[in-house]
C-alpha positions as CSV (number, residue, x, y, z in Angstrom):
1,X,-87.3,-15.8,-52.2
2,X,-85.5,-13.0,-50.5
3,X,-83.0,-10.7,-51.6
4,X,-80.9,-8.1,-49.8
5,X,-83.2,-8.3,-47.2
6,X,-82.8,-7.5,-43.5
7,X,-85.1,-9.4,-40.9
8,X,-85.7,-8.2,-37.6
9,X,-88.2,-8.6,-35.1
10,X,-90.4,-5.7,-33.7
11,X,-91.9,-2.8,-35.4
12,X,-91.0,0.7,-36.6
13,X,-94.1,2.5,-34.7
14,X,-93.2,0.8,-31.5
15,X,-93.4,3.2,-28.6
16,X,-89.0,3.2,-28.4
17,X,-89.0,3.5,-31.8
18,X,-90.3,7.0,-32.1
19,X,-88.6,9.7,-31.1
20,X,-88.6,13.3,-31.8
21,X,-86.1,15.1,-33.2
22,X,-85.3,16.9,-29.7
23,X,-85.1,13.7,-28.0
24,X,-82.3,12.3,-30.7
25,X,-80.6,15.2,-30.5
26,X,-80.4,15.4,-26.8
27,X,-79.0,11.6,-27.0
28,X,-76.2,11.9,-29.6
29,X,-75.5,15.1,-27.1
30,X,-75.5,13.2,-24.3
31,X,-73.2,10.5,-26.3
32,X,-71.0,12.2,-27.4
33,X,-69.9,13.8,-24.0
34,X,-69.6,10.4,-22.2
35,X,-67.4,9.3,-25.3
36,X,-65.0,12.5,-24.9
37,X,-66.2,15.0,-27.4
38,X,-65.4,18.6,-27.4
39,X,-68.0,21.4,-26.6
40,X,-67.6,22.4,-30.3
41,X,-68.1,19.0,-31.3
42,X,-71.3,18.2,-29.1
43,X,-72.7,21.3,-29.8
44,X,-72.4,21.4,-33.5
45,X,-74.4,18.6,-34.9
46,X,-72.4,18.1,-38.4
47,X,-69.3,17.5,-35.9
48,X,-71.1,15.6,-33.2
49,X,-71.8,13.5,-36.1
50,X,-68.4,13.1,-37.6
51,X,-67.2,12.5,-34.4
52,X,-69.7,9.2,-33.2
53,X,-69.0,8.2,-36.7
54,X,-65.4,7.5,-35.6
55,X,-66.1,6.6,-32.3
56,X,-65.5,2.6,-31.1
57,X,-68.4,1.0,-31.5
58,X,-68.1,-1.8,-28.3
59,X,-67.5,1.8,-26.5
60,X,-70.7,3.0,-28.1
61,X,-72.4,0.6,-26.8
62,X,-71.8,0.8,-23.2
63,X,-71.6,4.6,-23.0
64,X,-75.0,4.3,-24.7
65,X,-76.6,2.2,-21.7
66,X,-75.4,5.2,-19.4
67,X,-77.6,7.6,-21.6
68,X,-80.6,5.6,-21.5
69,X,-80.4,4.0,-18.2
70,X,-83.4,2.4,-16.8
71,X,-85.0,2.9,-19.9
72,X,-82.3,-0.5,-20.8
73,X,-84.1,-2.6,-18.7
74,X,-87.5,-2.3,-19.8
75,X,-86.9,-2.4,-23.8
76,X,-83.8,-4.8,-23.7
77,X,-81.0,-3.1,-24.8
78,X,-77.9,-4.9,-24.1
79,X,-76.3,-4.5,-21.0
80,X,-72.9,-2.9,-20.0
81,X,-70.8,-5.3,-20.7
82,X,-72.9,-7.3,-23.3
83,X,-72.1,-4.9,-26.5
């Protein structure tokens, strides 16, 4: 019945879904620092991009819950040391 098909739960237009292209910018800013980054490399998007691109993901993860913080709690986003 399905094919190539990807099933999550939730929808696209929820609340934490949306955000503006400040607000994603000022995350993968915000990322990339607590992962070890460069200032040329958080401040240059094309390179703050190659750079989380290579980063560890199971880092990722946890440095992400410091970038989000209580927001975690209340959309259930893993938890340090859940990645």
């Amino acid at each position: 019945m399905f094919h190539k098909v990807i099933a999550a739960s939730g929808s696209g237009i929820n609340s934490w879904s949306i955000k503006s292209r400040e607000q994603s910018s000022k995350f993968s800013m915000n990322l990339a620092s607590l992962l070890g980054a460069s200032e040329d490399e958080i401040t240059d998007a094309t390179k703050r991009m190659q750079f989380l691109r290579k980063a560890d993901p199971g880092t990722m993860c946890e440095r992400s819950y410091q970038v989000v913080g209580e927001e975690v709690s209340v959309y259930h986003y893993p938890t340090p040391g859940k990645c």
